[in-house]
Structures are given as C-alpha cells and as structure tokens.
N, C-alpha and C positions, 0 to 999 in steps of 0.2 A: 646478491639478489635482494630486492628489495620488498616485504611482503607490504600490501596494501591494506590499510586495516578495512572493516567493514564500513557500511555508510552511515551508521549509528553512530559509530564510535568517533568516528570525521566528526558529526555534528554537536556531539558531546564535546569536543575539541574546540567547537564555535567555527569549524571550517565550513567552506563550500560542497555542497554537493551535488552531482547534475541531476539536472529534473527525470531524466529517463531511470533513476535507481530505482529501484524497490528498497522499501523503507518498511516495511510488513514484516517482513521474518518475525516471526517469533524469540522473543529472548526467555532465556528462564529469569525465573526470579533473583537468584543472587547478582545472575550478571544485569539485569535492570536497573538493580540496586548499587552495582558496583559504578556504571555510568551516571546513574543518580548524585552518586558522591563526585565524581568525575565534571560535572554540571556545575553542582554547588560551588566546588574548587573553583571553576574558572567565572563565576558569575559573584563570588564576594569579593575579586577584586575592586570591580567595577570600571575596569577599562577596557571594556568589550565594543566593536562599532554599533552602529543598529543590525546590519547584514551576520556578525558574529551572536549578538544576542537574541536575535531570530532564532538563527540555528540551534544556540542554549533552549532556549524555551522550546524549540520544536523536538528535540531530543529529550528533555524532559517529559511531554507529553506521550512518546513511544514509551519510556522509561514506565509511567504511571497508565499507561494502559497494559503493559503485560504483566506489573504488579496486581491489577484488579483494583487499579484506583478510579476514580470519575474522572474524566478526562472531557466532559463536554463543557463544561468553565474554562479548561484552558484553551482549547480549540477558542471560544468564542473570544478570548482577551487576542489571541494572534491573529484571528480575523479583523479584528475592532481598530489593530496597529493600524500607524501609518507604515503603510510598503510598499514596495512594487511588486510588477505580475510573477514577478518568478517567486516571490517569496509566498505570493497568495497559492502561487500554483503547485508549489511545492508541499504546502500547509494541505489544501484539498485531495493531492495526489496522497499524499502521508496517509492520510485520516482516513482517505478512500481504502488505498492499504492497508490499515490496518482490519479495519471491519472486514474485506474482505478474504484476508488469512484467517476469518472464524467465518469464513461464508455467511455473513451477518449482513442484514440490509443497515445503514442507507448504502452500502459500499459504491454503489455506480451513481448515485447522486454525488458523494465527492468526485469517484473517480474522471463521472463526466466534466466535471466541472472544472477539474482539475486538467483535462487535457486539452479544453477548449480557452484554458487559460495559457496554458503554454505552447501548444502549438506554434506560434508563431517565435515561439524563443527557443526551440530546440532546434540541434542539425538534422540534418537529413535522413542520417543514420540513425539517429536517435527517436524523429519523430515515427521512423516506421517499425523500429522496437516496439514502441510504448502501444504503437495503434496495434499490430499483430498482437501485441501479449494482451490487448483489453480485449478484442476481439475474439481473442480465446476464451480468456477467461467469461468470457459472457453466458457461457456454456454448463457454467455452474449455477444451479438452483441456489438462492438465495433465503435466508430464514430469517424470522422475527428473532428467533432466541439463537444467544450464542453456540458454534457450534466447535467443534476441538482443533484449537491451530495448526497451521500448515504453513511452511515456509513456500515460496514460490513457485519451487522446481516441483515440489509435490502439487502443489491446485493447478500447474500446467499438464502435468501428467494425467491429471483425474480430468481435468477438461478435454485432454486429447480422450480418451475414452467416450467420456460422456458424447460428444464431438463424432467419433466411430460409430458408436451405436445408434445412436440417430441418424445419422447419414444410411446406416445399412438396415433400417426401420423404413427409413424416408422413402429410401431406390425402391424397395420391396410393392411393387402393385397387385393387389390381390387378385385373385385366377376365380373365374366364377365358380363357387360350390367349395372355394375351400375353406379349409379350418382353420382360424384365425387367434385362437385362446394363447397363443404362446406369440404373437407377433406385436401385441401392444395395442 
C-alpha cells in the first residue's frame, strides 16, 4: 500500500498538485520548519524547472505563514513570475486558503479569484468539489483580525451548522403577536 503524502509536503518536493486541494490545513510549527528545510534542500541545488520552483516558493509561503512570518512579499514576487493560469490559480486558491483556515478576510478575494482562474482547467469532478466546498464555506463570517486555525473538515463542519441554523431562522415566519427574543 502506498500512503500518499500531503499536498504540502508534494510541493515542498517541487511536485504537482491539482488545483482542487486544500492547501490551508494548518501545520504546527516544527513541522512548517521541517518542510522549510525540505525547500531549502531542494531549491540550492538549483536544477529545479520553472513549474517545480513555483511549487518551492509556493510551499515556502504555507511554511512562513504558519510560522507567523509575513508572507505578503512572497505572494506578491509569485504573482509578479512569469506563469500560467494554473500556477496563478493555484498561488490565489493557496493564499485564499490560507486566510481562510483563520476565518480572516481577504480569504474569498483570493479564493474568488482563484477559482475564476481555474475553472476552465479543472475536471469536472474537481470543478464541482471546489465550487460545493466555497459555496459552503461562504457561510463563515469572515474577520479583520486573525482568528484560531482550522483545518478544512473542521470550517466545513462549522459552515454546515452555521448553514442549519439559518436555514431554520430563515423557514421560521413569524405568527402575529408572537415573541420573537429568542428567534434572531
């Protein structure tokens, strides 16, 4: 059996990865650091393509955003590359990710941007992944200030909720003369 590593760890490797991942998970800090070094290894060779040192540099940027490093210099030098759409769209989908495993704005400024880049270069199955899970996740209030990480499966679950109770806030039409303090 073959385990697949994560999609961080692929791009720390300078592999491919398809634009429908989630690339947000949360790392703790050792292991951000340990891919960090994992990076550096494969980026002083210097025989990486443009497509693998994309991926270097874009795995670097996860790396130094879950350390609490600045990360909007490096976003802006990967925007600034020459690339194509998938590597733009993968940089925005990222970065959208990321923000928005701390429910942080701009998160749907990338993330939209990011799917209106790839659209047209994802499968079929993939494009309706990405759209179902933004579509969820849209569900989530959004803050200026950082708020405490969440890996995926947790901000899909907290959006099915949020997603529930709204819906059952929504249905609810008030009866003339009733008491309303607990309905929102």
């Amino acid at each position: 059996m073959v385990i697949q590593a994560d999609p961080v760890s692929r791009l720390a490797q300078g592999s491919q990865v398809s634009l429908a991942c989630w690339l947000g998970d949360p790392l703790d800090v050792p292991r951000a650091q340990q891919l960090s070094g994992v990076v550096r290894e494969r980026t002083r060779h210097g025989r990486n393509s443009g497509a693998e040192l994309f991926n270097l540099r874009l795995a670097e940027l996860i790396c130094r955003f879950w350390t609490g490093g600045d990360i909007e210099a490096a976003y802006e030098t990967l925007s600034a590359l020459p690339g194509d759409d998938r590597q733009l769209a993968r940089l925005e989908l990222c970065y959208g990710q990321l923000f928005m495993a701390r429910r942080q704005q701009p998160a749907w400024q990338h993330l939209d941007r990011g799917f209106q880049l790839a659209a047209n270069l994802l499968e079929a199955e993939d494009y309706f992944r990405v759209l179902g899970r933004h579509e969820l996740l849209r569900q989530i209030p959004l803050q200026s200030e950082a708020g405490a990480a969440a890996p995926l499966d947790a901000l899909l679950r907290e959006a099915r909720v949020i997603a529930r109770l709204r819906g059952s806030v929504a249905k609810h039409e008030p009866v003339a003369g009733e008491h309303r303090d607990t309905l929102g």
